[in-house]
RORO-716421 format. One record per atom (N, C-alpha, C): chain; z, x, y; atom name; residue in one letter. Coordinates in steps of 0.1 Angstrom, whole numbers. Layout:
BEGIN
pt chaine A | w Z | u X | v Y | atome CA | residu A
...
//
This chain:
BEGIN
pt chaine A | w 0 | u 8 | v -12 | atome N | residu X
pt chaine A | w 0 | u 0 | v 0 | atome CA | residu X
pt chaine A | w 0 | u 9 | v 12 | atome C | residu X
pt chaine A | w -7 | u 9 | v 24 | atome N | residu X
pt chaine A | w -8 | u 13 | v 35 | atome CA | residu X
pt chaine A | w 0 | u 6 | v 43 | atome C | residu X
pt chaine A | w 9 | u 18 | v 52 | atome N | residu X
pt chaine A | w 19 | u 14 | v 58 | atome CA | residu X
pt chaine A | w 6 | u 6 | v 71 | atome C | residu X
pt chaine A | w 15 | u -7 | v 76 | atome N | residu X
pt chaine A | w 6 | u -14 | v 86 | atome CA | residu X
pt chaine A | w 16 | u -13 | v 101 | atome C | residu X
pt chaine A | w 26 | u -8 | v 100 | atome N | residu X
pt chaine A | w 31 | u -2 | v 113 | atome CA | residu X
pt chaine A | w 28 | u 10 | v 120 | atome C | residu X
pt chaine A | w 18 | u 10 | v 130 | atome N | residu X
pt chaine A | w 13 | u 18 | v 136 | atome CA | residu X
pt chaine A | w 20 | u 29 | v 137 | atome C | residu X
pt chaine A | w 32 | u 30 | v 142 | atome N | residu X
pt chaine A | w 42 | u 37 | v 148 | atome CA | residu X
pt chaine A | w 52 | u 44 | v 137 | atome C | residu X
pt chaine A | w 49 | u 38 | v 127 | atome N | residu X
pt chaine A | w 57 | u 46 | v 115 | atome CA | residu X
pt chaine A | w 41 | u 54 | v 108 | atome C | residu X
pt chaine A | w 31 | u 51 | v 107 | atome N | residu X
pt chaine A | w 20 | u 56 | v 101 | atome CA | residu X
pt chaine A | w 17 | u 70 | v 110 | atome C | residu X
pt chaine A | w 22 | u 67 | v 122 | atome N | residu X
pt chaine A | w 19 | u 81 | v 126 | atome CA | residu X
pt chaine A | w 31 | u 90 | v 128 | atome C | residu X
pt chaine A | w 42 | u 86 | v 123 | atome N | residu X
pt chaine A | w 53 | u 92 | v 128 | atome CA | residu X
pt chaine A | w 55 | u 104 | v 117 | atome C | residu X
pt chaine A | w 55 | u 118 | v 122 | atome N | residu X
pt chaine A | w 61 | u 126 | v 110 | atome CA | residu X
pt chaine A | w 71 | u 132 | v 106 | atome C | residu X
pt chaine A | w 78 | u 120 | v 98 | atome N | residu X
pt chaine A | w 85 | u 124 | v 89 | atome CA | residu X
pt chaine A | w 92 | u 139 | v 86 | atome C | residu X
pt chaine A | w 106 | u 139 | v 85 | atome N | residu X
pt chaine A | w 112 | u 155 | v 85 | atome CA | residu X
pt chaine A | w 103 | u 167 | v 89 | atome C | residu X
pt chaine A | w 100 | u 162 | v 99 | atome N | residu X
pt chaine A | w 89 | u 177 | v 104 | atome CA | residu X
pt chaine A | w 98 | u 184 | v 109 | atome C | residu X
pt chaine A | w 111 | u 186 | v 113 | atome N | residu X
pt chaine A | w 117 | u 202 | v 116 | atome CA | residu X
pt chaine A | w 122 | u 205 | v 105 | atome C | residu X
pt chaine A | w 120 | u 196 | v 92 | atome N | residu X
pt chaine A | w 127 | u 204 | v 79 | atome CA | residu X
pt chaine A | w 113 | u 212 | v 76 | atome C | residu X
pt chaine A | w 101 | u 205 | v 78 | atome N | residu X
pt chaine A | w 90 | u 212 | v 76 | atome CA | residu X
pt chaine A | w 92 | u 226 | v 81 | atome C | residu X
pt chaine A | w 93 | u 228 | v 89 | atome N | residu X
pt chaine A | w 93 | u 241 | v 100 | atome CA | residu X
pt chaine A | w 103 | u 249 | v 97 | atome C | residu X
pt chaine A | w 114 | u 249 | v 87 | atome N | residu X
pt chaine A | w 122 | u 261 | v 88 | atome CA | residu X
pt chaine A | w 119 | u 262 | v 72 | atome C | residu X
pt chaine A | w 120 | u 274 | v 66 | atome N | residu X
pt chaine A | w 112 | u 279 | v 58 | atome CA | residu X
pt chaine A | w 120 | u 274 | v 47 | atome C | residu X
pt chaine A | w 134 | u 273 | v 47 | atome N | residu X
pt chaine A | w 148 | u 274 | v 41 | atome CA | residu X
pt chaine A | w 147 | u 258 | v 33 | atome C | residu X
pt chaine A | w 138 | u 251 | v 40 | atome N | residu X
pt chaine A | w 135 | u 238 | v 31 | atome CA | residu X
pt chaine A | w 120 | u 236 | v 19 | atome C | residu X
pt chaine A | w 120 | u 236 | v 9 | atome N | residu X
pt chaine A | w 107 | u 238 | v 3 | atome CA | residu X
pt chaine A | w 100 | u 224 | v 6 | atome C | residu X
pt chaine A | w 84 | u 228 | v 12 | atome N | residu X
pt chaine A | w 77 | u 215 | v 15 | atome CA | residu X
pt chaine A | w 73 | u 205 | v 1 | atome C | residu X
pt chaine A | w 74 | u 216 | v -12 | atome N | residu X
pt chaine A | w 72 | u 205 | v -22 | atome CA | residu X
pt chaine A | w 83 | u 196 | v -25 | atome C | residu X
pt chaine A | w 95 | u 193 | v -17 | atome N | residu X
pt chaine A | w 105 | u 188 | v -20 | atome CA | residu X
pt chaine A | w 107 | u 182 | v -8 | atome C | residu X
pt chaine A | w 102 | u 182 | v 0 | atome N | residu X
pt chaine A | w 106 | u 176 | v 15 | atome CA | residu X
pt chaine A | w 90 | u 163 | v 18 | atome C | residu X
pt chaine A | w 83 | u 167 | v 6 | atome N | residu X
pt chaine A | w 71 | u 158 | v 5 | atome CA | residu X
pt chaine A | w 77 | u 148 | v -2 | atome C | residu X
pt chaine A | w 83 | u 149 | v -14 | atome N | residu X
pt chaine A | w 89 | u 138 | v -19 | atome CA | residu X
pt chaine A | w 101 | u 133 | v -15 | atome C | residu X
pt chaine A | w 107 | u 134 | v -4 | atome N | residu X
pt chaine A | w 117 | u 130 | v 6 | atome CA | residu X
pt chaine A | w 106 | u 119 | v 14 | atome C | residu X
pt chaine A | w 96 | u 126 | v 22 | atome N | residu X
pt chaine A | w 90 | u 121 | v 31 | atome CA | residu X
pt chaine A | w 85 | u 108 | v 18 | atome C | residu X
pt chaine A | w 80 | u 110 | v 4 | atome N | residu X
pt chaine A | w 71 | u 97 | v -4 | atome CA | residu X
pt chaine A | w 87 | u 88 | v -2 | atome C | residu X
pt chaine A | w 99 | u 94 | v -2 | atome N | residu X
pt chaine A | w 113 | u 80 | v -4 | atome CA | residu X
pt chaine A | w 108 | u 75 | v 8 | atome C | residu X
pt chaine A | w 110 | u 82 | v 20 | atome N | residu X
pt chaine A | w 112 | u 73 | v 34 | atome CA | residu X
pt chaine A | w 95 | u 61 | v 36 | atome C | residu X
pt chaine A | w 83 | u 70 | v 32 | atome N | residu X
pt chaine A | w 73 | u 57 | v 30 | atome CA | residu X
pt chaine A | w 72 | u 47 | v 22 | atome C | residu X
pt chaine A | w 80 | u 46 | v 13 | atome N | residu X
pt chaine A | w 76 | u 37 | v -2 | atome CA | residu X
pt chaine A | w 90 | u 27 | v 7 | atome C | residu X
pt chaine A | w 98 | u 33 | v 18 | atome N | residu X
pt chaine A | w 106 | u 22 | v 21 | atome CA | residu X
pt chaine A | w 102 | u 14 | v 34 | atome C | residu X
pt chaine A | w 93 | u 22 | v 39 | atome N | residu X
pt chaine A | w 87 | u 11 | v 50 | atome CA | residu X
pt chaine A | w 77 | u 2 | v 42 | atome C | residu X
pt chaine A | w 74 | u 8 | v 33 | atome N | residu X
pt chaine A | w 62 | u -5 | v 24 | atome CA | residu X
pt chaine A | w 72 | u -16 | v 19 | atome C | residu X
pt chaine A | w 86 | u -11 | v 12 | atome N | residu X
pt chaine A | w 94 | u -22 | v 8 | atome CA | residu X
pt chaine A | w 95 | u -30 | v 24 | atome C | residu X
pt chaine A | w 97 | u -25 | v 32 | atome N | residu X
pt chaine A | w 102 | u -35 | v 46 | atome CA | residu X
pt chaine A | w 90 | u -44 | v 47 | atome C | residu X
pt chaine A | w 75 | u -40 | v 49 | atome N | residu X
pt chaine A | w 68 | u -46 | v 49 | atome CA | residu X
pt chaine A | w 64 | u -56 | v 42 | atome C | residu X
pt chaine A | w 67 | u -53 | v 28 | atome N | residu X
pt chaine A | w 67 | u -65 | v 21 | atome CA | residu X
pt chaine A | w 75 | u -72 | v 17 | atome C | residu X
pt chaine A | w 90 | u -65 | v 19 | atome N | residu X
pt chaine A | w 98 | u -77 | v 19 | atome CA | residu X
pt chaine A | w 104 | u -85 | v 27 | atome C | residu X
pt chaine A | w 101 | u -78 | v 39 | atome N | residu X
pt chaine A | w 102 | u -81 | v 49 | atome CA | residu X
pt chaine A | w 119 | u -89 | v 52 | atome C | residu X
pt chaine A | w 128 | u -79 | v 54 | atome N | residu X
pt chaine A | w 143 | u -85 | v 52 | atome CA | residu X
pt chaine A | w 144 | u -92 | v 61 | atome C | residu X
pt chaine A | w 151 | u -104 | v 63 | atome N | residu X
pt chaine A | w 155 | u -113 | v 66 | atome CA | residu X
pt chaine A | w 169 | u -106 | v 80 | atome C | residu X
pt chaine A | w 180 | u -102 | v 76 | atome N | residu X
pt chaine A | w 189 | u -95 | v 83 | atome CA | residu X
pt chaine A | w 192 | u -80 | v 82 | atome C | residu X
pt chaine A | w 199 | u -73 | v 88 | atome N | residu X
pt chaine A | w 206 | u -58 | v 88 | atome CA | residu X
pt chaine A | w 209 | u -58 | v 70 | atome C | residu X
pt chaine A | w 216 | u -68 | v 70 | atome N | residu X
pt chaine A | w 225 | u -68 | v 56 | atome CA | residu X
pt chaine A | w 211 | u -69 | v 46 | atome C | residu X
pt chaine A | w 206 | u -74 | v 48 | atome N | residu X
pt chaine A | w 193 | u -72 | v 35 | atome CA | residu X
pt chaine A | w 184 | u -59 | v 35 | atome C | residu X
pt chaine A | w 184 | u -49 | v 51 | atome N | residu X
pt chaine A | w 178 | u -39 | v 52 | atome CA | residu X
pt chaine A | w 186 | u -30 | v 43 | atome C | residu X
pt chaine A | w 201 | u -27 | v 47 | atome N | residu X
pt chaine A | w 207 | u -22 | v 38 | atome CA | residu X
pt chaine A | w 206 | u -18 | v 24 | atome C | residu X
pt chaine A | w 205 | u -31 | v 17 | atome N | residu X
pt chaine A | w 204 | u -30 | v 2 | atome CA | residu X
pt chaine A | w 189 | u -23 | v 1 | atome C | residu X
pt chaine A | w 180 | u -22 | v 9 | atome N | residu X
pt chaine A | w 166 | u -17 | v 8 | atome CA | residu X
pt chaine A | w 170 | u 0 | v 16 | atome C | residu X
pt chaine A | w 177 | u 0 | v 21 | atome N | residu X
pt chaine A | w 180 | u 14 | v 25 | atome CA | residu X
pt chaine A | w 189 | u 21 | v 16 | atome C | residu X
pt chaine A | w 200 | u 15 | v 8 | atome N | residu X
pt chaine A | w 204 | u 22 | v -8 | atome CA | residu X
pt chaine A | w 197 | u 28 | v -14 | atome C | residu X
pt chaine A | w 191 | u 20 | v -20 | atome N | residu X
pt chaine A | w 181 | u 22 | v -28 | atome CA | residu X
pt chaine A | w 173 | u 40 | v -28 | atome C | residu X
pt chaine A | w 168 | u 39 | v -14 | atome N | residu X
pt chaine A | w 160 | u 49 | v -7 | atome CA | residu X
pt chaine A | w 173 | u 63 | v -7 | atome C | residu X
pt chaine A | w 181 | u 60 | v -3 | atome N | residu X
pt chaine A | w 193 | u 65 | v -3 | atome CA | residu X
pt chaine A | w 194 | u 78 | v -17 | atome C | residu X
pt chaine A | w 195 | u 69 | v -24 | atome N | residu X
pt chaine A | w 198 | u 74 | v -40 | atome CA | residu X
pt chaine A | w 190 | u 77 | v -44 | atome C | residu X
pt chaine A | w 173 | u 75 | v -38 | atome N | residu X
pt chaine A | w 164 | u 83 | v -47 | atome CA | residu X
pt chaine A | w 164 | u 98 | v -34 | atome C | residu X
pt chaine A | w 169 | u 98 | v -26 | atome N | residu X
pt chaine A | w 174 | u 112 | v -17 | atome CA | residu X
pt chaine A | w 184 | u 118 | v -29 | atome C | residu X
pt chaine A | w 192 | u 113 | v -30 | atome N | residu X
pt chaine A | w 202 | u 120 | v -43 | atome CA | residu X
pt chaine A | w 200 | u 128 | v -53 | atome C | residu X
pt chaine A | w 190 | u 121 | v -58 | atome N | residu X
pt chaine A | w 179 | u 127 | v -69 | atome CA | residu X
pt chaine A | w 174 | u 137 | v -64 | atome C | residu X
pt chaine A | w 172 | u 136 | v -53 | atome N | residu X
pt chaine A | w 161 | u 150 | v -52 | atome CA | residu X
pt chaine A | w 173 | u 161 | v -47 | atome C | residu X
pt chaine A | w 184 | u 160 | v -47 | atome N | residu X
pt chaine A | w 192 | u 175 | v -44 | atome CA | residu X
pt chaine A | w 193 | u 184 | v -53 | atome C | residu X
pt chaine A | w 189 | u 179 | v -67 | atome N | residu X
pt chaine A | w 189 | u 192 | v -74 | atome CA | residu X
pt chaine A | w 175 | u 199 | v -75 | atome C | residu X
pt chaine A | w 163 | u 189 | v -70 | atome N | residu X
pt chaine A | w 156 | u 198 | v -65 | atome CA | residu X
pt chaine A | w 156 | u 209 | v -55 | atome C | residu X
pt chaine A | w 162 | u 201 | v -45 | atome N | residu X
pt chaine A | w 164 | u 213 | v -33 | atome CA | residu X
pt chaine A | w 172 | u 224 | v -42 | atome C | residu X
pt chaine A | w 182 | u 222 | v -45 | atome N | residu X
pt chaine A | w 193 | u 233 | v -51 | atome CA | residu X
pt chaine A | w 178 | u 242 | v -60 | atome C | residu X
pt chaine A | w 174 | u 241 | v -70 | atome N | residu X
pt chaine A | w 161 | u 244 | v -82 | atome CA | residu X
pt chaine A | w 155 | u 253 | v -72 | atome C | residu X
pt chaine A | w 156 | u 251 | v -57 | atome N | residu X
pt chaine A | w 142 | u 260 | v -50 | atome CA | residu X
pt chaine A | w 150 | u 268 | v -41 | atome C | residu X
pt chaine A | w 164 | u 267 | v -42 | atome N | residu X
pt chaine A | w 170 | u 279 | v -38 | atome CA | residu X
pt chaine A | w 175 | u 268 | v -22 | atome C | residu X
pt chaine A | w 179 | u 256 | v -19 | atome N | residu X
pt chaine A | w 179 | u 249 | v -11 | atome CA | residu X
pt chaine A | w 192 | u 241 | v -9 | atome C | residu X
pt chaine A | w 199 | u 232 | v -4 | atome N | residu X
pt chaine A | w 203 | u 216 | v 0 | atome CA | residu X
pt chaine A | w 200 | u 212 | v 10 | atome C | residu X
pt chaine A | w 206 | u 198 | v 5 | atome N | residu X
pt chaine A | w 203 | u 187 | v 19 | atome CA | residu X
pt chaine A | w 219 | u 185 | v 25 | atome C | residu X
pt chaine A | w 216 | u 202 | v 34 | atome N | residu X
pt chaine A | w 229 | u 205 | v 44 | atome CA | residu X
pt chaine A | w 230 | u 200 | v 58 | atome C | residu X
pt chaine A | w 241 | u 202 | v 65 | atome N | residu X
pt chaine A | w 238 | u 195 | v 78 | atome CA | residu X
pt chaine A | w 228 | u 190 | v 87 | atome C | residu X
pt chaine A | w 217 | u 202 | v 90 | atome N | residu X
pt chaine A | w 207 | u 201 | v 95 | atome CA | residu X
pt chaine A | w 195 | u 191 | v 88 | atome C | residu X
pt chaine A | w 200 | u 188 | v 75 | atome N | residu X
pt chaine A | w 187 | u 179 | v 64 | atome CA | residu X
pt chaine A | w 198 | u 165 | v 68 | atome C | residu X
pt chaine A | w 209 | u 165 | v 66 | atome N | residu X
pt chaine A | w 213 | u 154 | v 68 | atome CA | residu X
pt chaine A | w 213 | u 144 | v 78 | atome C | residu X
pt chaine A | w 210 | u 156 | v 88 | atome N | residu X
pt chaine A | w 211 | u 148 | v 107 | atome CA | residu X
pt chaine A | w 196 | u 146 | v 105 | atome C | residu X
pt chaine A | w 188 | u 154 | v 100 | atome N | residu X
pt chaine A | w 170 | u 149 | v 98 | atome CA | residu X
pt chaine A | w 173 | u 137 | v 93 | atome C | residu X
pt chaine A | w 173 | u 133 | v 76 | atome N | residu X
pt chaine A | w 172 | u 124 | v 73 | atome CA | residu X
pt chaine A | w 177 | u 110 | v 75 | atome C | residu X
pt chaine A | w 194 | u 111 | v 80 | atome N | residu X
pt chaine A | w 198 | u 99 | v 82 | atome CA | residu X
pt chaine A | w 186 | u 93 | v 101 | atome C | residu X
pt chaine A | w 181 | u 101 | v 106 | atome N | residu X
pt chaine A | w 175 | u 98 | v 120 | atome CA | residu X
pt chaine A | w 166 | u 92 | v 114 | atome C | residu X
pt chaine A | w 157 | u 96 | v 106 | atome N | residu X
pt chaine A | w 143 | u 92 | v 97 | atome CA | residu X
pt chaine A | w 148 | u 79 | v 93 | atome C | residu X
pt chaine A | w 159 | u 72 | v 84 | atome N | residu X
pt chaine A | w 163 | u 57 | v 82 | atome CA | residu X
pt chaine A | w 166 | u 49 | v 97 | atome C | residu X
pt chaine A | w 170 | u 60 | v 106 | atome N | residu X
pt chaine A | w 173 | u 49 | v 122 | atome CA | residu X
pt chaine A | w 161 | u 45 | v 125 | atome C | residu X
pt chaine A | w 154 | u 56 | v 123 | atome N | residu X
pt chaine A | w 138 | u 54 | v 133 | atome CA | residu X
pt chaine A | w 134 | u 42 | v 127 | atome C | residu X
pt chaine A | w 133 | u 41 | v 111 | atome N | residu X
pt chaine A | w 125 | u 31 | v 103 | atome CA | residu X
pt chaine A | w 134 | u 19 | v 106 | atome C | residu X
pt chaine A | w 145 | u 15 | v 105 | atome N | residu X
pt chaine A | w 156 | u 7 | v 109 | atome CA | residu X
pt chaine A | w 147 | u -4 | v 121 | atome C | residu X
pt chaine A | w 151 | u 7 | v 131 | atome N | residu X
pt chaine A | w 148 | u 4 | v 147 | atome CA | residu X
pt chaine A | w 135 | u 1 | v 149 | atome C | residu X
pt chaine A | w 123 | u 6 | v 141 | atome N | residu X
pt chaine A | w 107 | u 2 | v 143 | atome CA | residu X
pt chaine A | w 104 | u -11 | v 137 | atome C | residu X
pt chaine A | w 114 | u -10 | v 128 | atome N | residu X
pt chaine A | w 113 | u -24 | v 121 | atome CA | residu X
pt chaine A | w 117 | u -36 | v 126 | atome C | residu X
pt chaine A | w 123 | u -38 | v 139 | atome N | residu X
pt chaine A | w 134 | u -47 | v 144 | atome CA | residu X
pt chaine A | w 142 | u -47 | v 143 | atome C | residu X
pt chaine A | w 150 | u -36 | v 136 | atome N | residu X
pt chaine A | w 165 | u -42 | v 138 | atome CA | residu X
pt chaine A | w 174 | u -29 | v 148 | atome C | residu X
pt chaine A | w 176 | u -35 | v 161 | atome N | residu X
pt chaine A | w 177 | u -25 | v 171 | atome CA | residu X
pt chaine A | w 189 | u -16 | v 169 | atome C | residu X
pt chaine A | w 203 | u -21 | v 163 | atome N | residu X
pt chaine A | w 211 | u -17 | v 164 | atome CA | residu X
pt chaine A | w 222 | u -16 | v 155 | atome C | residu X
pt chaine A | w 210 | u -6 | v 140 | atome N | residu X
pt chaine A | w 218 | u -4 | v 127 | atome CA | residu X
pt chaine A | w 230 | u 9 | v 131 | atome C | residu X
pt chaine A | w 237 | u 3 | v 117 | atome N | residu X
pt chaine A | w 252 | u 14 | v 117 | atome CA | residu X
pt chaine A | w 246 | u 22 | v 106 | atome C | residu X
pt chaine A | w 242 | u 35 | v 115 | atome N | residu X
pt chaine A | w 234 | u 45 | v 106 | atome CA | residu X
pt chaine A | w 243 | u 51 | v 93 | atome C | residu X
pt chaine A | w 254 | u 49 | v 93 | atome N | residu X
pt chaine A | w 263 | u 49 | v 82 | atome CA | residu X
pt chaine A | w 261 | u 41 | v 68 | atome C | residu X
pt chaine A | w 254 | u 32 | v 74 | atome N | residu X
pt chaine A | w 255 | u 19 | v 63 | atome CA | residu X
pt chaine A | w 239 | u 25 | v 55 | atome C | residu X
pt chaine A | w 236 | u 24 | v 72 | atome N | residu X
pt chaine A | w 220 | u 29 | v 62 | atome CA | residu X
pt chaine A | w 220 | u 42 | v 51 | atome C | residu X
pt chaine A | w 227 | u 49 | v 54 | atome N | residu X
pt chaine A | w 224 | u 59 | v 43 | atome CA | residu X
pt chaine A | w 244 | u 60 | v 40 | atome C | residu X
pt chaine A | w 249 | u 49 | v 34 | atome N | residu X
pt chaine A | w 260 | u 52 | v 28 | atome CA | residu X
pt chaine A | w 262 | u 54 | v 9 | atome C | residu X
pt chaine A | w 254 | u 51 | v 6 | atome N | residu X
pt chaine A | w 252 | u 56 | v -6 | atome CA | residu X
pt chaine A | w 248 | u 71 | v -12 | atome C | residu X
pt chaine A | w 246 | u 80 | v 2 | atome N | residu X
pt chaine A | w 246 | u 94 | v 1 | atome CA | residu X
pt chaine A | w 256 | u 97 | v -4 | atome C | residu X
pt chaine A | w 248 | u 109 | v -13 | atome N | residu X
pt chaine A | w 262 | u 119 | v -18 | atome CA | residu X
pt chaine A | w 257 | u 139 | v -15 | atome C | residu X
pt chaine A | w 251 | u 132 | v -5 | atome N | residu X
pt chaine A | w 245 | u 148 | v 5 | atome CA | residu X
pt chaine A | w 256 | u 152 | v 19 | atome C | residu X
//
């Protein structure tokens, strides 16, 4: 499915984790495939409230989880600098989506980064 939000289709995704060497791009590609496969679920599911974004932002959450032992595998984690990246990447998609004023906590509370 092609993302149909202009503004998320052009937006790039952990591009300062891109840029420091310390993050492997084969692993920050499948970070960036979680955060698109969750604007496709918004689009098609199109949540109704904050509280239904949530359960769609878990989800996204915990396949982040999964991939820490890849970071770790390439000599990596998803450390401070990956964490302030990523939880912004769920606000931006949050906020592009309509909902102006998510508790970026909620959105990625099922972190264990």
């Amino acid at each position: 499915m092609a993302i149909a939000n202009e503004h998320v289709a052009q937006h790039s995704f952990l591009l300062p984790l891109y840029e420091d060497e310390y993050f492997p791009d084969h692993v920050l590609d499948k970070g960036r495939a979680v955060l698109l496969r969750l604007c496709e679920r918004i689009e098609a599911e199109r949540p109704a409230d904050v509280t239904a974004l949530y359960a769609l932002t878990e989800v996204a959450t915990e396949e982040f989880n999964a991939l820490e032992a890849e970071f770790e595998a390439a000599g990596s984690e998803i450390e401070t600098v990956a964490r302030e990246e990523i939880a912004e990447a769920f606000w931006f998609i949050a906020t592009t989506y309509g909902f102006p004023d998510p508790d970026v906590e909620k959105l990625i509370a099922a972190r264990e980064w």
